[in-house]
N, C-alpha and C positions, 0 to 999 in steps of 0.2 A: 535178839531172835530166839524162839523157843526153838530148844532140839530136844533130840531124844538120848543120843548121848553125849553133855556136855561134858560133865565129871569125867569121861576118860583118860584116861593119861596119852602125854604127845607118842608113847612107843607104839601101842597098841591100835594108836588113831592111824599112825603112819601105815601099819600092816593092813589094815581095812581099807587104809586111800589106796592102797598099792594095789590092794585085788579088788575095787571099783574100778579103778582105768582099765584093770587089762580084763573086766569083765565088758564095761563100756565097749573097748577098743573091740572085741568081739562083736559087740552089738552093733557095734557101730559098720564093720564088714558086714554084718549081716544084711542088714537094712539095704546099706548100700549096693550091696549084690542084688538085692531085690527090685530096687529103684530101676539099676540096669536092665533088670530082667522084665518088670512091669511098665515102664516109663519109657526105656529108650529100645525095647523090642529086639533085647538081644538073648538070644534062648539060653536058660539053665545050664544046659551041657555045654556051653559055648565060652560061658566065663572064665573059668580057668584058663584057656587060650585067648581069650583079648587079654586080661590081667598080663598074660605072661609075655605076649606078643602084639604091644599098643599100636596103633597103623591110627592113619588118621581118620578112617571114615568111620571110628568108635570115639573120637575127640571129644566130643559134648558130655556122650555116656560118662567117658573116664573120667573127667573133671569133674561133674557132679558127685560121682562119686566116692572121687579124694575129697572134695568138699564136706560129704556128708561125715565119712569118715574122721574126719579132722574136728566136728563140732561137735559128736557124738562124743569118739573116743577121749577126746583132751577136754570138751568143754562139760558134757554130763557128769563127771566125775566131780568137777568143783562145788554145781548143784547142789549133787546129791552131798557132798563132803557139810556144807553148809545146814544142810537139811536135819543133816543126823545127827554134828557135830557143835555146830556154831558158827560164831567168828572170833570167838576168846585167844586159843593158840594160833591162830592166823594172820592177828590185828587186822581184822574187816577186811586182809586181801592186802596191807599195805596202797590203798588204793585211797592216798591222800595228797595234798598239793605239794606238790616236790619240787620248789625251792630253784635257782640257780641252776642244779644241775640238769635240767629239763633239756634247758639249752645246750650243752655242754654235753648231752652225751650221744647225740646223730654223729658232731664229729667227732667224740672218742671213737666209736664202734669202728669208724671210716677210715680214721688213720690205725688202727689194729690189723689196719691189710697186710704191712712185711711180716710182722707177725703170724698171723694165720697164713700167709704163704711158706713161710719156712718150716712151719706147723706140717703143713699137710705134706713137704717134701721129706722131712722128717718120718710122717704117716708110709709114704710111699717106701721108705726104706727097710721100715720094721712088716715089708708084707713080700717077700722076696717074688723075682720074676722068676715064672716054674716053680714055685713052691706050693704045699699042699693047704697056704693061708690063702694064698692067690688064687686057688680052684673052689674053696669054698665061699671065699671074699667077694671075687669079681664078678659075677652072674648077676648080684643082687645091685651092684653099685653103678654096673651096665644099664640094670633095667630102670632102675631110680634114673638115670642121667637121661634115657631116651624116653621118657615119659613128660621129664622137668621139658626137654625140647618139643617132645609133641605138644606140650600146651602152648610154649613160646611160638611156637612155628605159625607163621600169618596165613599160612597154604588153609589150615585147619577149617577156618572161618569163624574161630570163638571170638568171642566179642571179648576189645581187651580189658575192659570192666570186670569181666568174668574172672579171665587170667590175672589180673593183678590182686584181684580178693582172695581164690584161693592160692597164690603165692607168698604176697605180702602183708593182705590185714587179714584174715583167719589165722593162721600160724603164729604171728605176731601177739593176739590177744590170747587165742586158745591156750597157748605152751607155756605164753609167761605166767598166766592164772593160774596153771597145773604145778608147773616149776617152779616158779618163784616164789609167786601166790601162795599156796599151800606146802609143796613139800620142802622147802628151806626152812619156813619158820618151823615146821615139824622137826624138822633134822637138827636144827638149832636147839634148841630144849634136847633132844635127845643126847647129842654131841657135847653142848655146853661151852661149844669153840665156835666160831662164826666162821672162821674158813675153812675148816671140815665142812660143817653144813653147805657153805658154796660152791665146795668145790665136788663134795658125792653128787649134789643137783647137776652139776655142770655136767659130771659124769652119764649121770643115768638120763640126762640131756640127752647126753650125744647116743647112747647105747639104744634109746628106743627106735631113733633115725634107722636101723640096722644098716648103715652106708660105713664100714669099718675104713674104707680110705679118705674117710673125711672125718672118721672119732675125733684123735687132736684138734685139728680146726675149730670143731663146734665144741670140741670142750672147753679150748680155751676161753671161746666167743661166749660160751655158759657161763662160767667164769667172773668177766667181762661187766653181764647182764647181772648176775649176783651182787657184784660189788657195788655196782648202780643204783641198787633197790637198797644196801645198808649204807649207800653214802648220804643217800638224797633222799631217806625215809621213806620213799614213797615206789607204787611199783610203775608208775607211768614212765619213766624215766624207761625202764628196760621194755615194755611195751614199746615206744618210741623208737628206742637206738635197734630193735626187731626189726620192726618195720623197716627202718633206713637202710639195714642190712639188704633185707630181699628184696629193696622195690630198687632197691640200687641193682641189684643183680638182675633184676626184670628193663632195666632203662639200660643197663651195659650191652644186653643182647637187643632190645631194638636200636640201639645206635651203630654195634658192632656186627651184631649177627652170630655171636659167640658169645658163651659166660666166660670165656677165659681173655685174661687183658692181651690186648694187641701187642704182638712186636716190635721194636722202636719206637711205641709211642711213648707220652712222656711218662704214663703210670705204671711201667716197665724197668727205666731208667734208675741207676744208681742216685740222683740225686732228689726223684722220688722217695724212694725207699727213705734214704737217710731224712730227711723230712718228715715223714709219717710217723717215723720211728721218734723223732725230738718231738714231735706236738703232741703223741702218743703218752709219753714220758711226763711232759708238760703239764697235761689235762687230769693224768692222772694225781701228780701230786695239788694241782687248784684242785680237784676232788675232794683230793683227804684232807685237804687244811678248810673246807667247808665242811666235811661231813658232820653228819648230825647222830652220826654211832656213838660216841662216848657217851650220849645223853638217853641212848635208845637198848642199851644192853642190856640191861635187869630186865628189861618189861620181853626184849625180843628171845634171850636165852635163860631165862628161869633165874637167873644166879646173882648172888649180890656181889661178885667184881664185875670190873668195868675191862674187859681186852681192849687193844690197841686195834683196828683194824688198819 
């Protein structure tokens, strides 16, 4: 593909993809503020309070335009990165047949449940109750949560086609193209280390969410998705084990009626846990005795040794 600047180096690519997205992510509120205001007939001055206080008779509004938001800000920025830059430091996106681990990573993501639960009780401790992180913290994590339910909620009347697109396939391809897709192999060449690069992605993963009582969680699950993409060469794998993630959390609340697991049931239970936890362990080392990183190092991080992943 012709660009306009190939020759640039991965540092200076990565500071231009950085303020693309969150020039996008701007544009992309914009737009979508407009949508609501032009499409779904909700006045100017009135936005600010649906945003801030979602009720259901704005459900269609809202959705659309997290949707819009979501394709704009996560997915124009890849575009344009493409457009200006290429697909040299990228490798096309990683977005090549991936092998074994295709299969193999819906359940790793799945059994990484004790995991990311003890993650987030971990989360909950470093944010004390009555402290001035918890006053800053919880407003924003409140509103994320009653919004993720005004979309689940069947009262609404969205169609669940709607809800499970922008839940689980938007987010799913959007975030790993951004994340994976681009700014790993960037951070890669820049770092020169493959799990720095995985693990800042994971990070700045989780950071954009602005949901600080779920950081851990999703970084670890960042993480997770990182190691996926340098096992299995390929980015489908972590596109994939996205997906399983959220559409599992969209089938938990139509089955349950809650995101959070039931009491006494059996994915609650101590002999859950310890299972997850050994298939988790399991999949992970079948991973690393297939992966295809020893072979893919020079070409992914600039450098002629080969790291261990």
């Amino acid at each position: 593909m012709n660009s306009l600047m190939k020759g640039l180096a991965a540092g200076p690519q990565f500071i231009l993809f950085c303020a693309l997205t969150l020039t996008c992510v701007g544009l992309g509120t914009i737009i979508a503020m407009s949508v609501g205001t032009a499409v779904f007939a909700i006045p100017l001055e009135e936005l600010p309070g649906v945003l801030a206080n979602p009720e259901a008779d704005h459900a269609h509004a809202l959705i659309w335009m997290n949707n819009i938001t979501q394709i704009i800000g996560f997915g124009f920025p890849v575009i344009a990165y493409l457009l200006l830059f290429g697909t040299g430091n990228v490798h096309n996106l990683m977005l090549k047949k991936p092998g074994m681990v295709l299969f193999v990573a819906p359940i790793l993501i799945l059994s990484a449940t004790p995991l990311i639960d003890i993650s987030g009780l971990m989360n909950e401790w470093l944010i004390p109750a009555g402290s001035s992180l918890e006053a800053a913290f919880k407003p924003a994590e409140e509103l994320a949560e009653r919004m993720t339910l005004l979309f689940l909620d069947p009262k609404t009347g969205l169609q669940p086609g709607v809800v499970f697109l922008s839940i689980a396939v938007i987010p799913a391809i959007c975030e790993e193209l951004l994340f994976r897709g681009v700014l790993m192999p960037l951070l890669g060449k820049m770092t020169r280390n493959i799990h720095a690069s995985i693990w800042i992605t994971a990070a700045l993963f989780s950071l954009i969410h602005m949901q600080f009582y779920g950081f851990l969680p999703r970084l670890l699950m960042g993480a997770v998705l990182g190691y996926l993409v340098i096992w299995s060469g390929s980015l489908w794998t972590a596109i994939l084990a996205h997906f399983v993630n959220n559409a599992s959390a969209y089938l938990l609340f139509q089955w349950n009626g809650t995101l959070q697991t039931p009491e006494n049931s059996l994915m609650s239970s101590s002999l859950f846990y310890f299972a997850s936890s050994a298939l988790f362990i399991a999949l992970i080392l079948l991973c690393r005795k297939k992966s295809v990183w020893p072979w893919m190092s020079f070409e992914y991080l600039g450098v002629s040794e080969k790291p261990v992943a």
